[in-house]
N, CA, C and O atoms as a Tripos MOL2 file, in Angstrom:
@<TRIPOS>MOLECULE
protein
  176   175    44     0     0
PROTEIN
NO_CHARGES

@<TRIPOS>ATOM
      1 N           1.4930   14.9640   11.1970 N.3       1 UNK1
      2 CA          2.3630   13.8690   10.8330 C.3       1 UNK1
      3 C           2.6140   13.8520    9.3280 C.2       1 UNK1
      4 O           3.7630   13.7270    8.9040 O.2       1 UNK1
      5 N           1.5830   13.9730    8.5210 N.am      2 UNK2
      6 CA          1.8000   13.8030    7.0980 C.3       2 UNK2
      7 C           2.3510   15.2490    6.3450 C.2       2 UNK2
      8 O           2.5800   15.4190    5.1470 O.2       2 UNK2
      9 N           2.4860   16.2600    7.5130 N.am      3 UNK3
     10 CA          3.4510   17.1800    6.8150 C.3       3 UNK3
     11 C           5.0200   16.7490    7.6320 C.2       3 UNK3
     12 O           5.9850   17.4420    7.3120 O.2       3 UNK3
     13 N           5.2140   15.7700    8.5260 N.am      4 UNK4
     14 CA          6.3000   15.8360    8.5450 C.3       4 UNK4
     15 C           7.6200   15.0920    7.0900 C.2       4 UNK4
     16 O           8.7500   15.3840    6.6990 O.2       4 UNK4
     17 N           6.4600   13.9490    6.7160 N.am      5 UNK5
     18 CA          6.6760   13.0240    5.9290 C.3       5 UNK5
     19 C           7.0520   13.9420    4.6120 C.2       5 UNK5
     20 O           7.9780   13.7570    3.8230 O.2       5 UNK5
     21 N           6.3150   14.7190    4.6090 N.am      6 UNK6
     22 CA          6.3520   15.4110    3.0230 C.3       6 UNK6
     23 C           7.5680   16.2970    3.4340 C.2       6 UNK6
     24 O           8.5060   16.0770    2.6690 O.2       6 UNK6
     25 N           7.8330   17.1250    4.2850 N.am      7 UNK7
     26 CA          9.1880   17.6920    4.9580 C.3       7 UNK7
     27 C          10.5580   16.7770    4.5430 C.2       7 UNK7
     28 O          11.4200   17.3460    3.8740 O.2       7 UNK7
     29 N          10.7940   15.1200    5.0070 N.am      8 UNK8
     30 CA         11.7710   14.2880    4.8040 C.3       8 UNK8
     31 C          11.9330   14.4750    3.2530 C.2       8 UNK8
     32 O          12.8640   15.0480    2.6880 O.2       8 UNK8
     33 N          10.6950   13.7950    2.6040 N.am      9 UNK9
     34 CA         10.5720   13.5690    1.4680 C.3       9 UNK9
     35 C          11.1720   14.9990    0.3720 C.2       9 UNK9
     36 O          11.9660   14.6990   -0.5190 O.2       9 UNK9
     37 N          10.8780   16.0090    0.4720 N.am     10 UNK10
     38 CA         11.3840   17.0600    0.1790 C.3      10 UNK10
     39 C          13.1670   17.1840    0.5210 C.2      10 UNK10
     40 O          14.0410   17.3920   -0.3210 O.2      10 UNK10
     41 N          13.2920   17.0510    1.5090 N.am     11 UNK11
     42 CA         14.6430   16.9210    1.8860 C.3      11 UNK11
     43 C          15.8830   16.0620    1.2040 C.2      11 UNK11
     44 O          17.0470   16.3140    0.8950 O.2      11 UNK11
     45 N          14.7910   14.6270    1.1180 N.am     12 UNK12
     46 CA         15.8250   13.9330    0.3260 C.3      12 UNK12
     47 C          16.0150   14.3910   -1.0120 C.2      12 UNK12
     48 O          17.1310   14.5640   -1.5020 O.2      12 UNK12
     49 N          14.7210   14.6290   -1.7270 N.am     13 UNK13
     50 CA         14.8110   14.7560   -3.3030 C.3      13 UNK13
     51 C          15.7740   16.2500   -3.4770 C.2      13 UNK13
     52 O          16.3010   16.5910   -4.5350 O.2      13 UNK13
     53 N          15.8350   16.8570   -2.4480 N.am     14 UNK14
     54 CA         16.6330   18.0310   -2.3780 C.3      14 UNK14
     55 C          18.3950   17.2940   -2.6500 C.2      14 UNK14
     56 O          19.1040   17.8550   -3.4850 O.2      14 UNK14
     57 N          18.9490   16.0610   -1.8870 N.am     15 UNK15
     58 CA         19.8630   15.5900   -1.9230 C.3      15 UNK15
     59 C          20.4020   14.6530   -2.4950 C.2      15 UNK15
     60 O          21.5750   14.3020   -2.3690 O.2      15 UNK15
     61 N          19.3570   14.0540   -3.3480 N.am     16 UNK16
     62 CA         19.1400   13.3870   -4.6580 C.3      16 UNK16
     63 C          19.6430   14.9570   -5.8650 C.2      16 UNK16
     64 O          20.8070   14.8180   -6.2420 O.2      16 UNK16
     65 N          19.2570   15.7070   -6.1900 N.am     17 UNK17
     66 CA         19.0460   16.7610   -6.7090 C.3      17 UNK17
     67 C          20.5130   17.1730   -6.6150 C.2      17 UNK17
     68 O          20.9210   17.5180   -7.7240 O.2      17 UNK17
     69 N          21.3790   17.2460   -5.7230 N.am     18 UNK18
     70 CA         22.3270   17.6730   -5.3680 C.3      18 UNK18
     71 C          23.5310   17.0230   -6.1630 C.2      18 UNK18
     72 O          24.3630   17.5340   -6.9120 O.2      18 UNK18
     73 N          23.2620   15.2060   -5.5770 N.am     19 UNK19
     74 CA         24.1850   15.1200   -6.1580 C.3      19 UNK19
     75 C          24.2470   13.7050   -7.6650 C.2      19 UNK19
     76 O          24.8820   12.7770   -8.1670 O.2      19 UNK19
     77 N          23.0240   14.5610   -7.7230 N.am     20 UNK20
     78 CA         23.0000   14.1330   -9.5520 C.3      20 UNK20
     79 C          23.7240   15.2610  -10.1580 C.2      20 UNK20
     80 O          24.4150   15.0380  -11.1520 O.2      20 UNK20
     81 N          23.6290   16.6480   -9.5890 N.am     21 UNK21
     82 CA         24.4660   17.9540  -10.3770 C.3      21 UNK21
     83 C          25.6170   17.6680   -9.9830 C.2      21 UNK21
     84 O          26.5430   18.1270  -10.6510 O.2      21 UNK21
     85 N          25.9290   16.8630   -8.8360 N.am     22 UNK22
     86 CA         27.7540   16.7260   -8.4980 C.3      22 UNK22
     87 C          28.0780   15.6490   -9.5920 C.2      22 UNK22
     88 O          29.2670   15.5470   -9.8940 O.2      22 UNK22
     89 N          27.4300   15.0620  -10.0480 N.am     23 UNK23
     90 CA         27.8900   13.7660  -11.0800 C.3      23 UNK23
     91 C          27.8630   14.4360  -12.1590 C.2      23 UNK23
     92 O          28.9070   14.4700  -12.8100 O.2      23 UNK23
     93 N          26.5170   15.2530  -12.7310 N.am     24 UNK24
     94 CA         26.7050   16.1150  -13.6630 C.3      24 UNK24
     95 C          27.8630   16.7600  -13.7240 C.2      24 UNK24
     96 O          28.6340   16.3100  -14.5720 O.2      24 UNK24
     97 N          28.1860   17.5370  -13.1940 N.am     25 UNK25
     98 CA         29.7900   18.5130  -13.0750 C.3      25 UNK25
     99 C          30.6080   17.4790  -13.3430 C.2      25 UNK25
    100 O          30.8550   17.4620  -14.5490 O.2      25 UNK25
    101 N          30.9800   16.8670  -12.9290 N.am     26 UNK26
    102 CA         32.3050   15.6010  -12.5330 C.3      26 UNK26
    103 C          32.1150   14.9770  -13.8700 C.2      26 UNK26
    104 O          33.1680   14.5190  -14.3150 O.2      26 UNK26
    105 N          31.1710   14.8400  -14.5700 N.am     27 UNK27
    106 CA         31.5540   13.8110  -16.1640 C.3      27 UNK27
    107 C          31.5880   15.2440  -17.2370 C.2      27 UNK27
    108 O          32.0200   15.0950  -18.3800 O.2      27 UNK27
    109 N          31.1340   16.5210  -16.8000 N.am     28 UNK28
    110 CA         31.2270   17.7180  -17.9510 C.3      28 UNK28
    111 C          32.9370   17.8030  -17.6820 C.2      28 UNK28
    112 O          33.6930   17.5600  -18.6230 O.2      28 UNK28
    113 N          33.3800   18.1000  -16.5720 N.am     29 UNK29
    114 CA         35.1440   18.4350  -16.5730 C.3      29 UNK29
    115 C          35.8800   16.8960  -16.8390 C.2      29 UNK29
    116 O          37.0980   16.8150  -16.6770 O.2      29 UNK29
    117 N          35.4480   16.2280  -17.0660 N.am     30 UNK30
    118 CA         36.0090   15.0170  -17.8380 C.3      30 UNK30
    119 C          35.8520   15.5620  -19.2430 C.2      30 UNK30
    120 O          37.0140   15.5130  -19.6450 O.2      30 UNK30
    121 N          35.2000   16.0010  -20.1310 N.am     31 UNK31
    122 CA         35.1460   16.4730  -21.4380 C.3      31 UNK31
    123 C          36.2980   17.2650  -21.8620 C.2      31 UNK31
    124 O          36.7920   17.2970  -22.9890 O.2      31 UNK31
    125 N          36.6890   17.9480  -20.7360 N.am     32 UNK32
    126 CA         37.9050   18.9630  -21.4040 C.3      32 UNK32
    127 C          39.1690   18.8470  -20.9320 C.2      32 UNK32
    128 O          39.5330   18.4040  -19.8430 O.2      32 UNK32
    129 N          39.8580   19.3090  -21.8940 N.am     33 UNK33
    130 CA         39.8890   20.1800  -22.9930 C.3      33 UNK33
    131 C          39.2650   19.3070  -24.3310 C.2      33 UNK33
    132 O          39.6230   18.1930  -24.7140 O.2      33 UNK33
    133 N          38.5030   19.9490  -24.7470 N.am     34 UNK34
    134 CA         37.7780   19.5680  -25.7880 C.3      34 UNK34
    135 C          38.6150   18.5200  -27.2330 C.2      34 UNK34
    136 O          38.4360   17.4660  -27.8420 O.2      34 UNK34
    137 N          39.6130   19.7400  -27.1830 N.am     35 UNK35
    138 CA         41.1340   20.0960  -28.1300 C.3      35 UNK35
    139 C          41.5930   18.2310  -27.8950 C.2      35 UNK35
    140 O          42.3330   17.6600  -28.6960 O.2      35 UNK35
    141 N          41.0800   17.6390  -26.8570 N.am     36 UNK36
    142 CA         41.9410   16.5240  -26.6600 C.3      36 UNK36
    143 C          41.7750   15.2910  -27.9990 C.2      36 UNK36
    144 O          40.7870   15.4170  -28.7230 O.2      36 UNK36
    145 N          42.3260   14.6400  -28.1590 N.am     37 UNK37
    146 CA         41.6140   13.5640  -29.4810 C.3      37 UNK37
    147 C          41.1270   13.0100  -28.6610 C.2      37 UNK37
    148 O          41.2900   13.1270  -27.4470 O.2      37 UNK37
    149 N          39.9280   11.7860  -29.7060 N.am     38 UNK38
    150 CA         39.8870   10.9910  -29.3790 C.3      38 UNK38
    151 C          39.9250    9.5440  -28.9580 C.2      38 UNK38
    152 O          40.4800    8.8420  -29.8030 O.2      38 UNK38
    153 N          39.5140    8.9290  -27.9440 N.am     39 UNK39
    154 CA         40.1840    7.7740  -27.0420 C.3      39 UNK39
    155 C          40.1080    6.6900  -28.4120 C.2      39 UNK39
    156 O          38.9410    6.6830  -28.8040 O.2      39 UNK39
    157 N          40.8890    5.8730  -29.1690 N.am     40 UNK40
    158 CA         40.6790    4.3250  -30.1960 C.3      40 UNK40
    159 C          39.7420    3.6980  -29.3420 C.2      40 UNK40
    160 O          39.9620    3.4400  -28.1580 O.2      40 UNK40
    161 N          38.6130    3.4360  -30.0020 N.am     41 UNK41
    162 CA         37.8970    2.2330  -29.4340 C.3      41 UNK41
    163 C          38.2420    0.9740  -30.1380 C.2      41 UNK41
    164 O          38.4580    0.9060  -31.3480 O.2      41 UNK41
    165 N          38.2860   -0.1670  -29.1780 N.am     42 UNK42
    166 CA         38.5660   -1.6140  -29.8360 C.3      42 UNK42
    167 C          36.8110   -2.2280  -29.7400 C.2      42 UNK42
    168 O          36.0460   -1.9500  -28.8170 O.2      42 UNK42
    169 N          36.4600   -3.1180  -30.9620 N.am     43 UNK43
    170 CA         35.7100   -3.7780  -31.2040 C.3      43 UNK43
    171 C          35.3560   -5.0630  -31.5290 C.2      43 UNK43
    172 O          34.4560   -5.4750  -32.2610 O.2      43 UNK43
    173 N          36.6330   -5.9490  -30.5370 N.am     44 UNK44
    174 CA         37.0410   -7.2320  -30.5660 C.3      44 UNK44
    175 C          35.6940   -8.1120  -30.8240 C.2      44 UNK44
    176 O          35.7630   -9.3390  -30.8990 O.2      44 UNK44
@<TRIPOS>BOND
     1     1     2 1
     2     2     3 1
     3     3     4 2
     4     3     5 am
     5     5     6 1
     6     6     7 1
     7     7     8 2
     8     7     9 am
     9     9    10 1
    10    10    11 1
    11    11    12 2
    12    11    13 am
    13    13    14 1
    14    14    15 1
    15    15    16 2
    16    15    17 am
    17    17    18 1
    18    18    19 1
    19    19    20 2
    20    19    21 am
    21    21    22 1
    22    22    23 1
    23    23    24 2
    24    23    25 am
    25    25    26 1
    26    26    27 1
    27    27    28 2
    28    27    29 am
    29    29    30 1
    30    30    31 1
    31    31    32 2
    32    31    33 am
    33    33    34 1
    34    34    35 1
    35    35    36 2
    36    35    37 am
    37    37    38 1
    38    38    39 1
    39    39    40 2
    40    39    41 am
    41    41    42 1
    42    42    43 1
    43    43    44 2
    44    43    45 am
    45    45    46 1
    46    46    47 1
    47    47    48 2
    48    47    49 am
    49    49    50 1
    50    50    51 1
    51    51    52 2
    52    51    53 am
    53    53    54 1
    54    54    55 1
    55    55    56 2
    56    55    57 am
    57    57    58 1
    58    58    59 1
    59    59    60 2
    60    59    61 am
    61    61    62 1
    62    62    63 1
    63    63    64 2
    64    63    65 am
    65    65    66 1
    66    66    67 1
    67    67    68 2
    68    67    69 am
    69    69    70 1
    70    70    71 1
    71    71    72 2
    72    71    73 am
    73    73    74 1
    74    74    75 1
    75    75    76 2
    76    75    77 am
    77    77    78 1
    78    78    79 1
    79    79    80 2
    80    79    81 am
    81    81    82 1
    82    82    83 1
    83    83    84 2
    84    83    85 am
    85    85    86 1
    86    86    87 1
    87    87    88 2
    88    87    89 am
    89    89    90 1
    90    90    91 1
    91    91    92 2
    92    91    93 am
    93    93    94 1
    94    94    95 1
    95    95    96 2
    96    95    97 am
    97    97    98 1
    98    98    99 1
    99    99   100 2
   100    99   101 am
   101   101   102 1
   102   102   103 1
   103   103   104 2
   104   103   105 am
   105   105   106 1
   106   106   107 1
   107   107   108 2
   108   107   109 am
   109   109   110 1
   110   110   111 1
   111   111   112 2
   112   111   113 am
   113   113   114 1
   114   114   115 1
   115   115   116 2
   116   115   117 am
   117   117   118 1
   118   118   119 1
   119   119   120 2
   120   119   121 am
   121   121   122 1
   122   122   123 1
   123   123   124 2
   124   123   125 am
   125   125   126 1
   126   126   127 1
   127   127   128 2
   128   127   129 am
   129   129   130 1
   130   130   131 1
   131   131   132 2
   132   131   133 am
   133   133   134 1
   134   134   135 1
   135   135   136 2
   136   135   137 am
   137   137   138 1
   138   138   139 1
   139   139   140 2
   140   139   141 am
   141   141   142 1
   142   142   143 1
   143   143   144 2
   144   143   145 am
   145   145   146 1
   146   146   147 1
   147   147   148 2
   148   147   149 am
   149   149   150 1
   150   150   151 1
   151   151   152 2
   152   151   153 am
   153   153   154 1
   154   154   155 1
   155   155   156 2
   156   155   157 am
   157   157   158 1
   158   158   159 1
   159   159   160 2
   160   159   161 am
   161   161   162 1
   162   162   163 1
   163   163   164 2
   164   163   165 am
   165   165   166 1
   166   166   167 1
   167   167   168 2
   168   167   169 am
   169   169   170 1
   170   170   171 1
   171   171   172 2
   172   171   173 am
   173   173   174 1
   174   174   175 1
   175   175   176 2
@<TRIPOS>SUBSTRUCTURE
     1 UNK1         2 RESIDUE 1 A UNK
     2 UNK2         6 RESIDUE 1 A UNK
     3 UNK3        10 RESIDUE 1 A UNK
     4 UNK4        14 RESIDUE 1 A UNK
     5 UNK5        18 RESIDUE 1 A UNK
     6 UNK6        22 RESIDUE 1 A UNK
     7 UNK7        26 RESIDUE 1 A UNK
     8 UNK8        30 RESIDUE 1 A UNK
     9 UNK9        34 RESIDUE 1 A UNK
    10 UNK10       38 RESIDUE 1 A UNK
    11 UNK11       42 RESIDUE 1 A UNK
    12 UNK12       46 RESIDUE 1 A UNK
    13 UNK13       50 RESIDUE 1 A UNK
    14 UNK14       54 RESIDUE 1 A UNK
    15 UNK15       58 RESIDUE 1 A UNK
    16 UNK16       62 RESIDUE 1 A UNK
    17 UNK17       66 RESIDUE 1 A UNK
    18 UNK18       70 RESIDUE 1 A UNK
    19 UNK19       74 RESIDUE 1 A UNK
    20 UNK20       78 RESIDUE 1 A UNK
    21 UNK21       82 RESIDUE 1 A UNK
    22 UNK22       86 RESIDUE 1 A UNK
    23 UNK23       90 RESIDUE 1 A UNK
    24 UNK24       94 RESIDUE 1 A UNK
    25 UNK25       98 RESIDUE 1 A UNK
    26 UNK26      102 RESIDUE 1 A UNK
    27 UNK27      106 RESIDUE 1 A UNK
    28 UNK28      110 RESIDUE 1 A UNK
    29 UNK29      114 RESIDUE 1 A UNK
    30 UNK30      118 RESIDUE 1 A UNK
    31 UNK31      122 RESIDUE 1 A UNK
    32 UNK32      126 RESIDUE 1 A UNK
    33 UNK33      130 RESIDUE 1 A UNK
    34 UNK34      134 RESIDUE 1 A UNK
    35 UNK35      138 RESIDUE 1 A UNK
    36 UNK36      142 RESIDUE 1 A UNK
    37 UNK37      146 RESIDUE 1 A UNK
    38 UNK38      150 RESIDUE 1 A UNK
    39 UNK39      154 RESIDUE 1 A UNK
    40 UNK40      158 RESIDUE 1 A UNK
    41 UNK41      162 RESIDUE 1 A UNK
    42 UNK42      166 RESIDUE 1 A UNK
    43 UNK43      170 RESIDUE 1 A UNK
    44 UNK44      174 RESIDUE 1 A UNK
């Protein structure tokens, strides 16, 4: 039983793992083109 638990548990952090690198990717191709200016921030 307590290797099935560690089996799930593995599984998820596998899909945790996954898609922290899909968020990773997805805010790095927001960066480019680098070349772009940058955004005015307001500081009302």
């Amino acid at each position: 039983m307590e290797q099935d638990s560690k089996s799930a548990y593995n599984a998820d952090a596998e899909g945790r793992d996954a898609h922290d690198e899909q968020l990773m990717d997805e805010a790095l191709m927001d960066t480019f083109p680098a070349s772009d200016p940058i955004a005015p921030m307001c500081f009302d």
